[in-house]
N, CA, C and O atoms as a MOPAC input file, in Angstrom:
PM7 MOZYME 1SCF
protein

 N    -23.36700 1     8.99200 1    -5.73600 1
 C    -22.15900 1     8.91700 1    -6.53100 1
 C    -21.00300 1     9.53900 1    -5.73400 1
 O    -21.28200 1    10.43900 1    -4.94200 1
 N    -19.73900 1     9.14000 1    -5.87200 1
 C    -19.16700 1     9.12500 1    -5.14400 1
 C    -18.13200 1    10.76700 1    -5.45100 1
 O    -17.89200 1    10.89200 1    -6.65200 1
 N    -17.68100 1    11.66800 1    -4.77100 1
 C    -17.11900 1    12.94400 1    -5.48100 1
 C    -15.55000 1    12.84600 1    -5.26300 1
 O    -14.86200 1    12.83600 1    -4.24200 1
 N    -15.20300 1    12.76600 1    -6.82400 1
 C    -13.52200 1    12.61500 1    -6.68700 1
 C    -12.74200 1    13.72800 1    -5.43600 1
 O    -11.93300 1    13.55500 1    -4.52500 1
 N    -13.54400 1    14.97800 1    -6.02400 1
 C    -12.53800 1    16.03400 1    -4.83800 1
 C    -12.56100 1    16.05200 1    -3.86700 1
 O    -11.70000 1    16.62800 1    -3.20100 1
 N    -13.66000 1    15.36300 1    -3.31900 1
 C    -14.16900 1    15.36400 1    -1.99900 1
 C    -12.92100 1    14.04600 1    -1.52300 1
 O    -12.24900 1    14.12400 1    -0.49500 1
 N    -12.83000 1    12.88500 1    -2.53200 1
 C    -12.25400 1    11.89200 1    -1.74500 1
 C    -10.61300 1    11.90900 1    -2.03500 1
 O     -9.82500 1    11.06400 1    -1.60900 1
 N    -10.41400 1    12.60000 1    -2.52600 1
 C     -8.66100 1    12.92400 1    -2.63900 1
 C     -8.79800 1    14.27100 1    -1.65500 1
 O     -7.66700 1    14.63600 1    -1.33300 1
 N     -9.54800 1    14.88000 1    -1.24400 1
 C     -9.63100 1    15.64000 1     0.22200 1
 C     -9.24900 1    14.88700 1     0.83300 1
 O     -8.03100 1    15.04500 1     0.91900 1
 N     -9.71100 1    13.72900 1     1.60200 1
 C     -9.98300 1    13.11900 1     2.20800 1
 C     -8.58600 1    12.30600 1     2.20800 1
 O     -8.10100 1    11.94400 1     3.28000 1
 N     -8.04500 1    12.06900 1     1.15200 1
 C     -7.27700 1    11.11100 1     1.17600 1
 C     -5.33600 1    12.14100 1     1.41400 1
 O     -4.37700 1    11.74100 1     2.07400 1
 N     -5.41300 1    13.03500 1     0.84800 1
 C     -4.36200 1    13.76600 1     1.21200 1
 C     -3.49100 1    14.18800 1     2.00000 1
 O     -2.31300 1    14.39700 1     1.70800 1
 N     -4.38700 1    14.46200 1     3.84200 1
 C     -3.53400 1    14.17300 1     4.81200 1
 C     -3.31600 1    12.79200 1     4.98200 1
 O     -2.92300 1    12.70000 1     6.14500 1
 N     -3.34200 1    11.82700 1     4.55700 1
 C     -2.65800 1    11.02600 1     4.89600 1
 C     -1.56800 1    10.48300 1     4.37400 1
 O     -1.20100 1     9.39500 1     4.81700 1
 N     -0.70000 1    11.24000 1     3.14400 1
 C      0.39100 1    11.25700 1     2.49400 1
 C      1.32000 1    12.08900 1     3.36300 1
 O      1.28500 1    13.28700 1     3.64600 1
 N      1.99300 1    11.30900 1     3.64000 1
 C      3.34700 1    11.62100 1     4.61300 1
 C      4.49400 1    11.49400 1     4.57100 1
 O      4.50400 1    10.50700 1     5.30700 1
 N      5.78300 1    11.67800 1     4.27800 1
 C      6.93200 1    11.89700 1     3.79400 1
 C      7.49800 1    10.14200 1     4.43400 1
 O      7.34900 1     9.70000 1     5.57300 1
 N      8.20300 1     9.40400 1     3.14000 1
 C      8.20500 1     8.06100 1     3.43600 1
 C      7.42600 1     7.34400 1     3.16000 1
 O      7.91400 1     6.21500 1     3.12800 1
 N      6.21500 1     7.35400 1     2.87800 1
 C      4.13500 1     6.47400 1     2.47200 1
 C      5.34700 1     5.87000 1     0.82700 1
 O      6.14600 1     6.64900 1     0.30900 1
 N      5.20300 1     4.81000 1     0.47700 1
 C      5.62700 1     4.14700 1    -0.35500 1
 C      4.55300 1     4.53200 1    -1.66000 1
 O      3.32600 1     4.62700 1    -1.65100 1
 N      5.33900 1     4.67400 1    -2.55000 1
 C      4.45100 1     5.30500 1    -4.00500 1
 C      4.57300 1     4.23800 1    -5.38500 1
 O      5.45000 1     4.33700 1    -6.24300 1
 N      3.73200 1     3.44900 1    -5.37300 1
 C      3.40100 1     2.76000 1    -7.23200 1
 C      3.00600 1     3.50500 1    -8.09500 1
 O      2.38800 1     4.56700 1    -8.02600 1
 N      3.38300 1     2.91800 1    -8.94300 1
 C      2.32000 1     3.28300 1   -10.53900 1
 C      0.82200 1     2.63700 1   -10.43700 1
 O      0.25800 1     2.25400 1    -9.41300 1
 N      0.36200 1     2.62200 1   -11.70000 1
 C     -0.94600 1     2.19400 1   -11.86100 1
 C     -0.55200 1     0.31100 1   -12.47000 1
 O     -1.37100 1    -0.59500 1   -12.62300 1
 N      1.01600 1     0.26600 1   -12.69900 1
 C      0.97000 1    -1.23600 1   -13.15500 1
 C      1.52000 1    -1.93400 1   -12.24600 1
 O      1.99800 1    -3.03700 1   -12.51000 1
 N      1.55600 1    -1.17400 1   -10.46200 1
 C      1.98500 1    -1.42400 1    -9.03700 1
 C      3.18500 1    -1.96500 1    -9.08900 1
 O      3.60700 1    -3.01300 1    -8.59900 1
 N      3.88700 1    -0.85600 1    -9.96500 1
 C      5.74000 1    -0.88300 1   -10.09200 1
 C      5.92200 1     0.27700 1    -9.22000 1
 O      5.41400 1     1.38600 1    -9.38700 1
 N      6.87600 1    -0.17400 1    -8.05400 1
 C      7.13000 1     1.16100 1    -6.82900 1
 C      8.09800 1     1.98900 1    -7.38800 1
 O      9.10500 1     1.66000 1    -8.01500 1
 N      7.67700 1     3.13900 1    -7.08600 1
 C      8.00400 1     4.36200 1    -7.74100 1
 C      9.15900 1     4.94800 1    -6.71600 1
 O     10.17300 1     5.36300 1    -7.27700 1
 N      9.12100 1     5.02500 1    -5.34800 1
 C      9.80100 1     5.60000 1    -4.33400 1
 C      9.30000 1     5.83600 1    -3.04400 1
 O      8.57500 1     5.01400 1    -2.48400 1
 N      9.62600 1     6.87300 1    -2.54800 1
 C      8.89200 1     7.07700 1    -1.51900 1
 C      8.79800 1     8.90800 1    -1.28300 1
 O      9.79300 1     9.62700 1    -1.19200 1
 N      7.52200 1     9.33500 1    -1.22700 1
 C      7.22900 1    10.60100 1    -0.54800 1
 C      8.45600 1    11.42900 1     0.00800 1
 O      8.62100 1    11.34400 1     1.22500 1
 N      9.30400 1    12.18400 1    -0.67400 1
 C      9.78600 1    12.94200 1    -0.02200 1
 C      9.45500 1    14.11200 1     1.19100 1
 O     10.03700 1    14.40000 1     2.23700 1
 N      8.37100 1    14.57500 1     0.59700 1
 C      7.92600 1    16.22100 1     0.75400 1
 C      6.23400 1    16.07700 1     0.30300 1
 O      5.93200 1    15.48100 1    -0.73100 1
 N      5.18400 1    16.69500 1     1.20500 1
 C      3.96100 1    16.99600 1     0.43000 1
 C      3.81200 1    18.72800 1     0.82400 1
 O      3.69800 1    19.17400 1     1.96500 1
 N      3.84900 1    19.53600 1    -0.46100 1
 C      2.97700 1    20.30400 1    -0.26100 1
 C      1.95400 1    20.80000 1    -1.15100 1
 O      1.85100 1    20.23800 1    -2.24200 1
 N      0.92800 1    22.06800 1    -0.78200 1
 C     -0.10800 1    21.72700 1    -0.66300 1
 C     -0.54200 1    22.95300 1    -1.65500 1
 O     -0.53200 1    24.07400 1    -1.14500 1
 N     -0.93300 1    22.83300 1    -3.06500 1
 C     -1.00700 1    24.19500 1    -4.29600 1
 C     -1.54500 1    25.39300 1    -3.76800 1
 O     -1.68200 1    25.75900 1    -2.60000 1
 N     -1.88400 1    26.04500 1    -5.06500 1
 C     -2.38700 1    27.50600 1    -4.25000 1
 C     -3.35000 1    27.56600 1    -5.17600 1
 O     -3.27900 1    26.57600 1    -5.90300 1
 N     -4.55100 1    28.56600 1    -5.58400 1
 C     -5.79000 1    28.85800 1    -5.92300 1
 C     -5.46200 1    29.07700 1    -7.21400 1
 O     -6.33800 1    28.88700 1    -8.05800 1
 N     -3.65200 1    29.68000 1    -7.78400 1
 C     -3.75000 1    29.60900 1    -9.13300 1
 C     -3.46500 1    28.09000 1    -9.88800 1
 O     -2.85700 1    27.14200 1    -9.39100 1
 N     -4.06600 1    28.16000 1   -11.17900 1
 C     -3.82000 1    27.08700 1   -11.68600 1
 C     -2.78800 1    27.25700 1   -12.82600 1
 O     -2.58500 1    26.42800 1   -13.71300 1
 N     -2.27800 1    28.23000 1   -12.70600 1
 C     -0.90200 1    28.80500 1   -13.35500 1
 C      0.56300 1    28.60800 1   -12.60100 1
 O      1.63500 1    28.67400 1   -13.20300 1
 N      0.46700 1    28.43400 1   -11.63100 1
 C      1.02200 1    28.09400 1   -10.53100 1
 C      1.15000 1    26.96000 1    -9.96000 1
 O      2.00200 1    26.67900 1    -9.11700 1
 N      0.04900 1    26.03300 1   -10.52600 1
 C     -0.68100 1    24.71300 1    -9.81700 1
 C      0.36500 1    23.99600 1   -10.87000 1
 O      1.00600 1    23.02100 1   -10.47700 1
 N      0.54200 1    24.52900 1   -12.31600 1
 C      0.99900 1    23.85700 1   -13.58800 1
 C      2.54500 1    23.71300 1   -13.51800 1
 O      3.13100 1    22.74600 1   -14.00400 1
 N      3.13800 1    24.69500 1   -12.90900 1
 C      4.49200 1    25.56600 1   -12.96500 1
 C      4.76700 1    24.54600 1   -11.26300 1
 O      5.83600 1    23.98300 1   -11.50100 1
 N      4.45100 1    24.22300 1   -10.20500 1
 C      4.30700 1    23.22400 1    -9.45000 1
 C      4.40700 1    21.91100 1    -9.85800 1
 O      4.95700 1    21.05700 1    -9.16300 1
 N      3.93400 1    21.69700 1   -10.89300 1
 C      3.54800 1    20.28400 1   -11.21100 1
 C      4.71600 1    20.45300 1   -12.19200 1
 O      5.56300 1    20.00800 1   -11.41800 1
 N      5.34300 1    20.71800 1   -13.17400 1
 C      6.31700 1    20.61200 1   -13.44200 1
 C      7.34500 1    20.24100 1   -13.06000 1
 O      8.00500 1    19.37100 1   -13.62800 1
 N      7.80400 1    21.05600 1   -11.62600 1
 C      8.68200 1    21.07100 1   -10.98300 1
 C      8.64900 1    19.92400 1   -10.34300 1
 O      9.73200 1    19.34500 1   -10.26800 1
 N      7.62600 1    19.35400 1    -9.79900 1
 C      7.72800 1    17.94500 1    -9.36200 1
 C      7.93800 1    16.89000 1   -10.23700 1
 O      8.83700 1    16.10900 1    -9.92600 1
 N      7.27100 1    16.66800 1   -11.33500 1
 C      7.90600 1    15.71900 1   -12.52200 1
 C      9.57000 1    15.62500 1   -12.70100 1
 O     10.30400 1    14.64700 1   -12.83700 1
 N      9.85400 1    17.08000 1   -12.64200 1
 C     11.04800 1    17.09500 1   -12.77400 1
 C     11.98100 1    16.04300 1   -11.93200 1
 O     12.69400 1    15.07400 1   -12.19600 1
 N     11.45600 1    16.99500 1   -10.43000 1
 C     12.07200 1    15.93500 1    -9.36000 1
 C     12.17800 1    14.66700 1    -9.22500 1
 O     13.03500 1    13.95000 1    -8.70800 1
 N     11.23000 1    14.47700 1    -9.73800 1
 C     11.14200 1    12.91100 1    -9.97800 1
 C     11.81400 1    12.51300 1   -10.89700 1
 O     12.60900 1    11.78700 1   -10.30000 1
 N     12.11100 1    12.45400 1   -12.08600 1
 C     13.16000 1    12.06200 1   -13.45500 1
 C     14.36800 1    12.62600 1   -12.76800 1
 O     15.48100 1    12.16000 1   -13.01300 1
 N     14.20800 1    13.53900 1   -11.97800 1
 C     15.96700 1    13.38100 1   -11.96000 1
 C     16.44800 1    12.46700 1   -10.29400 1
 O     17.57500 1    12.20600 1    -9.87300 1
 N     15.50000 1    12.26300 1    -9.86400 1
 C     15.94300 1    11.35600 1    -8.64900 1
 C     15.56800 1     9.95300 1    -9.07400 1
 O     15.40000 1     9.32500 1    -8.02900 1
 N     15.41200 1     9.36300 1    -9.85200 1
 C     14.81800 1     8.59100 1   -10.86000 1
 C     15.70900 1     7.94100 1   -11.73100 1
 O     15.83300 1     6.73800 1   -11.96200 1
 N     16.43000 1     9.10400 1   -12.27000 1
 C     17.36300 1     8.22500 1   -13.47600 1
 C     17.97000 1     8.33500 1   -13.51100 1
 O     18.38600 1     9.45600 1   -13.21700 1
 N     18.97000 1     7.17100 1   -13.97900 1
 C     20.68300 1     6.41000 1   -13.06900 1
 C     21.62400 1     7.39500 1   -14.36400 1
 O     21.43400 1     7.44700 1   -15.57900 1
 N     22.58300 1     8.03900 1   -13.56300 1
 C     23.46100 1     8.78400 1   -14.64200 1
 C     24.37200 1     7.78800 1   -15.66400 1
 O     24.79500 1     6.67300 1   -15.36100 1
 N     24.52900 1     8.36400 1   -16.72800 1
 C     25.39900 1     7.12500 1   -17.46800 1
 C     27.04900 1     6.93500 1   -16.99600 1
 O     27.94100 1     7.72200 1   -16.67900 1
 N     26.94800 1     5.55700 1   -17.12200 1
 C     28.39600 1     5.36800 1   -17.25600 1
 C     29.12000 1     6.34000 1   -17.63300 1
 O     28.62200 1     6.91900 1   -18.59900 1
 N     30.51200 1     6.95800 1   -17.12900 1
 C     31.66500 1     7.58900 1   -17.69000 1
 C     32.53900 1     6.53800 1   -18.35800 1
 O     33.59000 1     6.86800 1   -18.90800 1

């Protein structure tokens, strides 16, 4: 059987700033700004992952008309 962590190990260095990014309904999302790489907390891991969602909705969505 095949081990997820083992293969997103595996698959991680090869995300490189520019690597073109879809969704799951292979609508392109952007492209890789920046990868880095969490730390052992998962309090931290959460507070990370936030911050990237973020980044994303706001590089993402078109300001309104004035």
């Amino acid at each position: 059987m095949n081990d997820p962590l083992a293969m997103g190990a595996a698959l991680l260095p090869q995300v490189q700033p520019g690597l073109v990014v879809y969704d799951a309904a292979n609508q392109r999302l952007g492209t890789v700004r920046r990868v880095e790489f969490g730390t052992a907390d998962p309090t931290d891991e959460r507070q990370q992952a936030r911050e990237a969602i973020a980044d994303v909705r706001a590089s993402t969505t078109t300001p309104a008309d004035d």
